[in-house]
C-alpha positions as CSV (number, residue, x, y, z in Angstrom):
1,X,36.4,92.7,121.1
2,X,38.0,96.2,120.7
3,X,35.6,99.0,119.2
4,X,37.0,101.1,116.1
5,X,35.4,103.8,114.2
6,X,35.5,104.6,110.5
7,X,35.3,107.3,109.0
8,X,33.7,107.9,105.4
9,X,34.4,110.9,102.8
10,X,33.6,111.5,99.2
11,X,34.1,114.9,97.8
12,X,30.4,116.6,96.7
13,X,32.8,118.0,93.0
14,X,35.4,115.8,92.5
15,X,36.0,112.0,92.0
16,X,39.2,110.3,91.6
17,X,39.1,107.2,89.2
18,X,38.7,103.7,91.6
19,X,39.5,106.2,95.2
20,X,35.7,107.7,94.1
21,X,34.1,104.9,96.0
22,X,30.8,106.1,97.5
23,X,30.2,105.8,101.3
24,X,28.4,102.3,101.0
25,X,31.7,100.7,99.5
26,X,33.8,102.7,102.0
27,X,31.6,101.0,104.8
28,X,31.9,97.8,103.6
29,X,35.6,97.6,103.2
30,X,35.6,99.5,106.5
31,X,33.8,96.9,108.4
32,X,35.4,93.9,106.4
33,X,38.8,95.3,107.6
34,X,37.4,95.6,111.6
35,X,36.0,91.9,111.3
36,X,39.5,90.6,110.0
37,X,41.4,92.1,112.6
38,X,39.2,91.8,115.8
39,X,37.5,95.1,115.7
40,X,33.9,96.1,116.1
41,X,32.4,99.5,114.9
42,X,31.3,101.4,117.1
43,X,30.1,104.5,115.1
44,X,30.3,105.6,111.3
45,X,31.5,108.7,110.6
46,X,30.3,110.3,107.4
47,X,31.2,114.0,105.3
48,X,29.9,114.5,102.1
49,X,32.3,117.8,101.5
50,X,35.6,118.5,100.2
51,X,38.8,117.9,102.1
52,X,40.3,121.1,101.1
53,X,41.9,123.4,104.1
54,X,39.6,125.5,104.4
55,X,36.7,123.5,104.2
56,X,34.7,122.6,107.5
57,X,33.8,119.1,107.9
58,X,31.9,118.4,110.9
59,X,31.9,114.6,111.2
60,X,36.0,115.0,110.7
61,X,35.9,116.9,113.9
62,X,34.0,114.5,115.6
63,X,35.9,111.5,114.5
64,X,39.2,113.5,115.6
65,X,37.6,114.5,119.0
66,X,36.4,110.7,120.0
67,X,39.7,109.4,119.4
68,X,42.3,112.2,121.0
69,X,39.5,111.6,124.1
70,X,39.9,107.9,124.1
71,X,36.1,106.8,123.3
72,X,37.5,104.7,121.0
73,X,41.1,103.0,120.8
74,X,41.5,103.7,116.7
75,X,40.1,105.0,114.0
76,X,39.8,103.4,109.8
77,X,39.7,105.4,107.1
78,X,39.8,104.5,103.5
79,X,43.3,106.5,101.8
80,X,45.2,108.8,103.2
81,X,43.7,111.7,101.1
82,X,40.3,111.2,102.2
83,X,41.5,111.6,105.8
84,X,42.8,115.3,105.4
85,X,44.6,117.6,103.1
86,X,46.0,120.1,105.3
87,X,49.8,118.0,105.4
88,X,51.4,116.7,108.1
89,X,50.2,118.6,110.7
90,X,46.9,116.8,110.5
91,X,48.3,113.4,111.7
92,X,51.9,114.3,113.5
93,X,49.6,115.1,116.6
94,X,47.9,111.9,116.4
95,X,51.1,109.9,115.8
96,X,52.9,111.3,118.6
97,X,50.2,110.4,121.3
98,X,49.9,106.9,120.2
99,X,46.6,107.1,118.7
100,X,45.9,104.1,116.3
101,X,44.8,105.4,112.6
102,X,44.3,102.9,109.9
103,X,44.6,103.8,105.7
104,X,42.5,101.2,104.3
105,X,44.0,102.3,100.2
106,X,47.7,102.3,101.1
107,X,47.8,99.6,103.9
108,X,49.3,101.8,106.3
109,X,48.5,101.6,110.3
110,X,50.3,103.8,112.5
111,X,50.4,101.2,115.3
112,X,53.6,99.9,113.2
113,X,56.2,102.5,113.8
114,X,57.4,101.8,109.9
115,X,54.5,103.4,108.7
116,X,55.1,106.1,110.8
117,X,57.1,108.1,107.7
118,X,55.0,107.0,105.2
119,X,52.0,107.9,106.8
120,X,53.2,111.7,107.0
121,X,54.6,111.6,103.3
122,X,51.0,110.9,102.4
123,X,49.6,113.3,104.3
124,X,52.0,116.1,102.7
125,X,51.2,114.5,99.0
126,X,47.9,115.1,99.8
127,X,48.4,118.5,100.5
128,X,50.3,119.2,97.8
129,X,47.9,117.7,95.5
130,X,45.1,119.9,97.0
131,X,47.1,123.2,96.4
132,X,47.5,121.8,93.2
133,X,43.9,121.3,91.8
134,X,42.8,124.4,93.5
135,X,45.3,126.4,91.3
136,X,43.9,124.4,88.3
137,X,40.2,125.3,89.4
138,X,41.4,128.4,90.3
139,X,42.8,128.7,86.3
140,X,40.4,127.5,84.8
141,X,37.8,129.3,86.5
142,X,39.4,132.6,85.9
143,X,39.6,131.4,82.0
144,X,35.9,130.6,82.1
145,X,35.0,134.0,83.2
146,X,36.9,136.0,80.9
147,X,35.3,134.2,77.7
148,X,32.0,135.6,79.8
149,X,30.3,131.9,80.7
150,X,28.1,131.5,83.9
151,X,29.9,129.1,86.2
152,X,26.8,128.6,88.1
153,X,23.5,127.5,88.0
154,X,21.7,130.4,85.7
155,X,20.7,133.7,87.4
156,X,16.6,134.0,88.0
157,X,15.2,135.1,84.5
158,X,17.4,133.6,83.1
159,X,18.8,130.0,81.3
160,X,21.8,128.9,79.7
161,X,22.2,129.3,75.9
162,X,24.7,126.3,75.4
163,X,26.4,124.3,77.9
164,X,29.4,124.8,75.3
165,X,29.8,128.7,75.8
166,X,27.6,129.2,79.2
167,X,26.4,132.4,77.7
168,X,23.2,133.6,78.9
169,X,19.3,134.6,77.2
170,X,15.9,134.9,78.7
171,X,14.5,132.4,80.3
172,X,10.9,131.7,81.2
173,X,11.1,134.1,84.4
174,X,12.2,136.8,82.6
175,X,9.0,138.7,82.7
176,X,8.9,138.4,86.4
177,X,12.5,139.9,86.6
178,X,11.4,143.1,84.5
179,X,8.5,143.3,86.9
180,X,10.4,143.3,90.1
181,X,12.9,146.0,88.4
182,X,10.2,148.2,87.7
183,X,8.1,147.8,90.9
184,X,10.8,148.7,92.5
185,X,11.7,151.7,90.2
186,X,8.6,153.1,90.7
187,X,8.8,152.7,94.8
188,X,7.4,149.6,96.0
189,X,8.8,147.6,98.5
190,X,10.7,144.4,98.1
191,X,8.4,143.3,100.9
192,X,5.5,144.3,99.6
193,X,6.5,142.9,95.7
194,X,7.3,139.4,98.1
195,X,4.3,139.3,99.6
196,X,2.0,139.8,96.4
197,X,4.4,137.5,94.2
198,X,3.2,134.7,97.6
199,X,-0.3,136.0,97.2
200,X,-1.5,135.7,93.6
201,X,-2.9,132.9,92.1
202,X,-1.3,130.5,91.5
203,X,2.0,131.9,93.4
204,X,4.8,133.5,91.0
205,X,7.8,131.4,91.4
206,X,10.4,131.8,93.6
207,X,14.2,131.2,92.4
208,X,14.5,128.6,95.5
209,X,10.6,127.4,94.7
210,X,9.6,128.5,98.3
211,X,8.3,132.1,99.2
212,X,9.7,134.9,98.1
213,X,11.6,137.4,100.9
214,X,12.7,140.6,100.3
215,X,16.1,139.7,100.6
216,X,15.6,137.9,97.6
217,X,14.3,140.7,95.7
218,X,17.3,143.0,97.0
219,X,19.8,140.8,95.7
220,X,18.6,140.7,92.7
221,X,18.2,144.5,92.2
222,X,22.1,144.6,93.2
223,X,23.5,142.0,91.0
224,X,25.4,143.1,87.8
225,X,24.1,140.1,86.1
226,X,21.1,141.5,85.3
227,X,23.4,144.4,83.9
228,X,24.6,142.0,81.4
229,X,28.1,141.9,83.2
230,X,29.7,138.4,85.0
231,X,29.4,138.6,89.1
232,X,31.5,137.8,91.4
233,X,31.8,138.0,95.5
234,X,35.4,140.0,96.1
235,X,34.7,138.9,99.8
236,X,32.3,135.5,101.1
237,X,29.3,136.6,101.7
238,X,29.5,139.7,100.4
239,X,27.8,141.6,97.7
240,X,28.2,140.7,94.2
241,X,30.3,143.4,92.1
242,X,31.1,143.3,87.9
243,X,34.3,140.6,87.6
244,X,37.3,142.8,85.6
245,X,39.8,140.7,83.9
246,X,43.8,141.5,84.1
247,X,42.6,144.7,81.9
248,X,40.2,146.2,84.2
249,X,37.2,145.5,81.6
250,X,33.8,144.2,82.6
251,X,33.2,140.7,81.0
252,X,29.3,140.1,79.4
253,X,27.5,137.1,80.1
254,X,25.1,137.2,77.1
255,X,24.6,135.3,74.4
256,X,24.4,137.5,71.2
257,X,21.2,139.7,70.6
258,X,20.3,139.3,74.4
259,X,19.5,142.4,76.0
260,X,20.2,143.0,79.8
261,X,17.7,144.7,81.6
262,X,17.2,148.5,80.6
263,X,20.2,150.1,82.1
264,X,17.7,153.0,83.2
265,X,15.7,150.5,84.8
266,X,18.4,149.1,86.9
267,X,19.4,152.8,88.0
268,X,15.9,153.8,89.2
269,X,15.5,150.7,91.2
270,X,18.9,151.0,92.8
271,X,17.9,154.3,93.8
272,X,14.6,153.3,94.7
273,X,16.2,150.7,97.2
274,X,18.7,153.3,98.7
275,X,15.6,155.3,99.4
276,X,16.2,158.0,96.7
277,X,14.1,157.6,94.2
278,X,10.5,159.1,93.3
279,X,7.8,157.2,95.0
280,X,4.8,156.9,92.3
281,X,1.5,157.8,93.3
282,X,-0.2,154.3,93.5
283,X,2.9,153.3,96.0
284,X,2.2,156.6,98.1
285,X,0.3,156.9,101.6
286,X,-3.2,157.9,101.2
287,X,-3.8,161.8,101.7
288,X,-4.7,162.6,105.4
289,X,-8.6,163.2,106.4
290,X,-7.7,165.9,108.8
291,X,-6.1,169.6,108.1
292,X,-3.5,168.4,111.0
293,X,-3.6,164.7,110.5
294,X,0.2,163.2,110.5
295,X,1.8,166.9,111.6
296,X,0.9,166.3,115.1
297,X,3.0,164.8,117.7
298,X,2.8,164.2,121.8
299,X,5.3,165.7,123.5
300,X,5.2,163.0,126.2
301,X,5.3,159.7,123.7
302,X,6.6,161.3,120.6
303,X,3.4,159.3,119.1
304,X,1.0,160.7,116.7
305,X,-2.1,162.2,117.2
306,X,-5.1,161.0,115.6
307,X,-9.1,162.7,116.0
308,X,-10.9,161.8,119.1
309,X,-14.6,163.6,118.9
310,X,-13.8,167.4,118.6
311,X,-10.0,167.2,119.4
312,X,-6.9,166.2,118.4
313,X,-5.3,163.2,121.0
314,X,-2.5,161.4,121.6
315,X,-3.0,158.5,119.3
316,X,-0.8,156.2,121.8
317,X,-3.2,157.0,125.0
318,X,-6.8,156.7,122.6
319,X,-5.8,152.7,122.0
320,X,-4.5,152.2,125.7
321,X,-0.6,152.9,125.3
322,X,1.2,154.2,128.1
323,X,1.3,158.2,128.1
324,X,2.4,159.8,130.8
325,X,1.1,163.0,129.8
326,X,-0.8,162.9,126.8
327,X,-1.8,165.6,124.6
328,X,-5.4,166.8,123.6
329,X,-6.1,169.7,121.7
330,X,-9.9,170.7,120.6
331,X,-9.7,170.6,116.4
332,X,-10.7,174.2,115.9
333,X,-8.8,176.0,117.9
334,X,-5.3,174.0,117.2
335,X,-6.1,174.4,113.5
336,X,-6.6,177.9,113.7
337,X,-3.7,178.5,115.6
338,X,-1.6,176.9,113.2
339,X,-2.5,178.4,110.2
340,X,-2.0,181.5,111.6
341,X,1.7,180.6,112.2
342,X,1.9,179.2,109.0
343,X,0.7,182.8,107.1
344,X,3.1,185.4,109.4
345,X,6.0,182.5,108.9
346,X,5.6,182.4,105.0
347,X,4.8,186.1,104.6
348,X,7.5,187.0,106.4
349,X,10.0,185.0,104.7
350,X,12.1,186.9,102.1
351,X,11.1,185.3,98.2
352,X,14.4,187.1,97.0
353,X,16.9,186.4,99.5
354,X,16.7,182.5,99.3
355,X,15.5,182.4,103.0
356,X,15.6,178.3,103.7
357,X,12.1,178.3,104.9
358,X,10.8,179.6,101.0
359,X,13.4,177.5,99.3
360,X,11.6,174.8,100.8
361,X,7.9,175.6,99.9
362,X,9.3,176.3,96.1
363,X,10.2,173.3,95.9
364,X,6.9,172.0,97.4
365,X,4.6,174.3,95.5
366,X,6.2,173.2,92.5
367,X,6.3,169.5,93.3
368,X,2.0,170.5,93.9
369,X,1.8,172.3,90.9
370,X,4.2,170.5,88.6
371,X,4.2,166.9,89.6
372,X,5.8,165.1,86.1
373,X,8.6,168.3,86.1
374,X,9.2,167.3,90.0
375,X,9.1,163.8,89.7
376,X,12.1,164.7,86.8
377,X,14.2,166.5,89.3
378,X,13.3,164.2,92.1
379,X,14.8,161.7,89.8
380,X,18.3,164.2,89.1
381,X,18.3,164.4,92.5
382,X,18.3,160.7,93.6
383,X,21.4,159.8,90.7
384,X,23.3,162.7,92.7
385,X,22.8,160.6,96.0
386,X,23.1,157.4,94.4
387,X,26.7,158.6,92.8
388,X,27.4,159.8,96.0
389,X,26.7,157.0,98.0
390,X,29.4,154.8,94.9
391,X,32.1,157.2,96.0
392,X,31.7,156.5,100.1
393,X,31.3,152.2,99.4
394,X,34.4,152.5,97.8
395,X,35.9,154.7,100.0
396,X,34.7,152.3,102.4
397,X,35.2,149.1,100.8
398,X,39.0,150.1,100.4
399,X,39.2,151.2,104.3
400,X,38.1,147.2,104.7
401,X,41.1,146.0,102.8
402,X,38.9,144.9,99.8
403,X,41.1,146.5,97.4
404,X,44.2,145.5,99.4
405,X,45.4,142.5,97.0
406,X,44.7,142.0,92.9
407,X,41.9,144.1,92.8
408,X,43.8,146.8,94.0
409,X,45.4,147.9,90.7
410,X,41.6,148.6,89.9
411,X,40.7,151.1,92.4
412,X,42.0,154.7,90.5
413,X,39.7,153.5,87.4
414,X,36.6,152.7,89.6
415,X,36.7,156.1,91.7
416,X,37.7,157.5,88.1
417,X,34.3,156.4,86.7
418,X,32.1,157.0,90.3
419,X,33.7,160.7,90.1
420,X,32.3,160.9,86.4
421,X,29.0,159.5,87.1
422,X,28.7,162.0,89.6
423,X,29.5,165.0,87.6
424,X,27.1,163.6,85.2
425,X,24.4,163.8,87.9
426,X,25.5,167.2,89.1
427,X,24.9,168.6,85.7
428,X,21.6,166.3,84.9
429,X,20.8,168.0,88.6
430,X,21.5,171.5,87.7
431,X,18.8,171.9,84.9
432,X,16.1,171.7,87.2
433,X,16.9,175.1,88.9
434,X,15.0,177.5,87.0
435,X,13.3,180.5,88.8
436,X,9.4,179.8,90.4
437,X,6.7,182.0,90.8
438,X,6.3,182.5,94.3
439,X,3.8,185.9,94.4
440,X,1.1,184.4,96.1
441,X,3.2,183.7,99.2
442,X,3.9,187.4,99.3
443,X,0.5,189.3,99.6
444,X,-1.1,189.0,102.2
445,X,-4.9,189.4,101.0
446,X,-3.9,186.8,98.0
447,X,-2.9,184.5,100.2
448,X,-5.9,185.2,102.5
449,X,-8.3,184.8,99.7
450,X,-6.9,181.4,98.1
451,X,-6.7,180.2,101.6
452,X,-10.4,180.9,102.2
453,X,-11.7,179.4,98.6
454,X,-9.4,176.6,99.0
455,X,-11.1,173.0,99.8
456,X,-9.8,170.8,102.4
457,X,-7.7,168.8,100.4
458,X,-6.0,171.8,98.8
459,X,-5.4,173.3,102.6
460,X,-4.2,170.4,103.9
461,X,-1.5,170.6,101.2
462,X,-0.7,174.1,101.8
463,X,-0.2,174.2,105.4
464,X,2.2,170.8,104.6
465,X,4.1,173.5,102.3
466,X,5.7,174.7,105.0
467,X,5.2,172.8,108.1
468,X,7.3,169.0,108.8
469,X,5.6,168.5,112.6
470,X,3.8,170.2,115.6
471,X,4.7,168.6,118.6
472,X,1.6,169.6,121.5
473,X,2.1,169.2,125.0
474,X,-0.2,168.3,127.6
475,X,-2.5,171.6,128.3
476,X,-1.9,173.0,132.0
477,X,-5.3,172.2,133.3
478,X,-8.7,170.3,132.7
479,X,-10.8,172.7,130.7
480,X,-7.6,175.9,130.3
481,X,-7.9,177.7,127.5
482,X,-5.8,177.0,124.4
483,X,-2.5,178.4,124.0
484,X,-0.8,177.4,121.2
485,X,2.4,179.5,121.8
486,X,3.0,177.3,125.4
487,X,2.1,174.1,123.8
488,X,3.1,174.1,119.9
489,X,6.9,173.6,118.7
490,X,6.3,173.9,115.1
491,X,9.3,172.7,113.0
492,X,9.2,174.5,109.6
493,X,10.2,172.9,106.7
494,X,13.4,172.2,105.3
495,X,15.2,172.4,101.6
496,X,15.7,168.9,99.8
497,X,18.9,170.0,98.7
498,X,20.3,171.2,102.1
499,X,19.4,175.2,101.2
């Protein structure tokens, strides 16, 4: 007996009145057909996916591949529609090379050249019915948006009000949402927030109930959801932005008396995330133990140097790294040597002419000093980056051709409202820069004297005033003495603000 194959499709969305059969009654009438013409199946092919053009459907391809290649004479399938919807050109090919295709639904075989015509009419109905209903979805979806329902499943956090309106309030993970927002806010990783959300006790729940990833945690950060605003994806894959309908307005997704997440909230952790924001202090590195510990660097490896009896060494080389030349310095004398850099570099840096190097350790001395006022500005500071980096991703966005179709008539009133968030930054920015008293750098005995009374953990921070890294090179003999002008690069430290 001759060999057939069937082929099996039922749309995962849509169901058509009797065609809606599910793949067990599409077997069945598949095989009944084979047995009452002399056929045997060979193989069952199976896609649970839409038929729509630009849909992939891998046992399709297979089907199509097995018969153009001859491993099987012909091919059954159920109706025309649940073949393809891409038109005529799906089965014209097939036609023309004598391939034998058989539509269960409208009795059609294309071994009969009669059906030859009627075969590609269905084909191009089928398309045209597929254009069709993805206009419709397309309508109504667009409809559905603009009255502000949730199309999909509900965002983490939260749940759907009504099915009637699709509005949204807080669900039982809502908690968990304001925690991630403000771990973030204050500087913690999404790694790290994974990571304890997997190790407490019971686990916190994940949105796909498996671990937690940071990716997870970025997403959500991004999303204008949790802004209050409906989301959507201007290209697959990409990054959710607020949907705009025809007037350029942002659409709410929340049921009345709901509350989005503080909009403050959401503007510290997106700076936080872009690496911006103020780092609190339970989310910082631990101080160093050394006056030098973290400034130093090999000149060989680039790698750190860590204490090694009475010297500093190349971390790298002290755990068995290869080094070619790796540095070693004796604690004291290194030490010494760079604090005395440190005291002619910031004495003889002009207070009143805004020299780069004291514009720097203002900023540091009052970030040491005046850590709630600094953490203030830092915060000025990070909107003016944040605002910043809006204007470059739409820049950016629009040199990718994002803004090239509908969304285009959008684009002057989204730079419009980046340029004033920016400004508003600027000026938010501009309060911070008040005068600081810098008289202690300037005297020479003062500085001295505080220098000498000063514990370790108060030195460490002042040589860090004005120093970013020391890189040492390997000394020029076993047992040479030190000198730190041949082997120190010091690289003084910079203004935040560029100066």
């Amino acid at each position: 007996m001759e060999q057939i194959d069937l082929y099996l499709r039922k749309s995962a969305i849509t169901r058509q009145r009797e065609r809606a059969l599910t793949f067990r009654a599409q077997e069945e009438r598949g095989r009944r057909w084979a047995s009452d013409n002399g056929y045997v199946v060979r193989k069952v092919w199976a896609d649970n996916l839409s038929a729509y053009t630009d849909t992939v459907r891998p046992e399709f391809d297979k089907a199509i591949t097995a018969l153009k290649e001859d491993e099987v004479p012909a091919l059954w399938c159920y109706a025309c529609d649940r073949f393809s919807r891409k038109g005529a050109g799906a089965v014209i090919p097939l036609l023309d090379s004598g391939k034998r295709i058989v539509f269960d639904y409208e009795r059609l075989d294309s071994a009969d050249p009669r059906d030859r015509r009627d075969i590609i009419n269905r084909a191009e109905e089928a398309r045209e019915y597929s254009a069709f209903l993805s206009h419709r979805v397309s309508d109504t979806k667009t409809q559905q948006r603009n009255e502000g329902a949730w199309l999909g499943a509900a965002p983490y956090g939260y749940e759907i009000a009504d099915e009637l309106s699709r509005k949204l309030r807080h669900g039982k993970h809502w908690p968990t949402l304001v925690e991630i927002f403000e771990k973030t806010a204050q500087g913690m990783s999404a790694r790290s927030i994974a990571m304890t959300f997997n190790g407490a006790e019971p686990p916190v729940p994940s949105p796909d109930g498996k671990a937690w990833g940071g990716s997870t945690i970025h997403r959500m950060i991004q999303s204008p959801v949790y802004e209050g605003w409906q989301a959507v994806a201007l290209k697959k894959g990409g990054r959710s932005t607020p949907y705009r309908d025809d007037k350029g307005e942002r659409i709410s997704v929340l049921a009345d008396g709901v509350e989005p997440v503080p909009p403050e909230l959401v503007k510290r952790a997106r700076m936080a995330v872009a690496g911006h924001g103020a780092v609190a202090p339970e989310y910082r590195s631990g101080k160093p133990k050394h006056l030098l510990s973290g400034l130093l660097r090999c000149a060989s490896c680039g790698g750190g140097a860590a204490i090694h009896g009475r010297s500093y060494r190349c971390y790298n080389f002290t755990v068995g790294k290869p080094c070619a030349e790796p540095m070693s310095a004796m604690r004291s004398l290194i030490e010494e040597y760079v604090y005395a850099k440190w005291r002619e570099a910031v004495l003889r840096a002009d207070i009143s002419d805004a020299d780069p190097l004291m514009v720097a350790v203002a900023e540091r001395w009052v970030a040491l000093t005046k850590p709630e006022e600094t953490d203030e500005h830092r915060h000025a500071l990070a909107a003016v980056k944040a605002a910043e980096k809006a204007l470059e991703r739409l820049a950016e966005d629009r040199g990718a051709g994002i803004y090239d179709g509908a969304m285009g008539r959008f684009f002057p009133r989204l730079v419009a409202e980046a340029e004033a968030d920016l400004a508003s930054a600027q000026r938010r920015a501009s309060e911070f820069n008040g005068r600081v008293d810098l008289t202690l750098f300037d005297d020479f005995d003062a500085l001295d004297a505080a220098w000498r009374a000063a514990d370790g953990d108060l030195r460490r921070d002042l040589i860090r005033l004005a120093v970013d890294r020391v890189t040492v090179t390997k000394g020029a003999r076993r047992g040479a003495p030190f000198d730190g002008d041949a082997r120190c690069a010091i690289a003084w430290a910079q203004p935040e603000q560029g100066g």
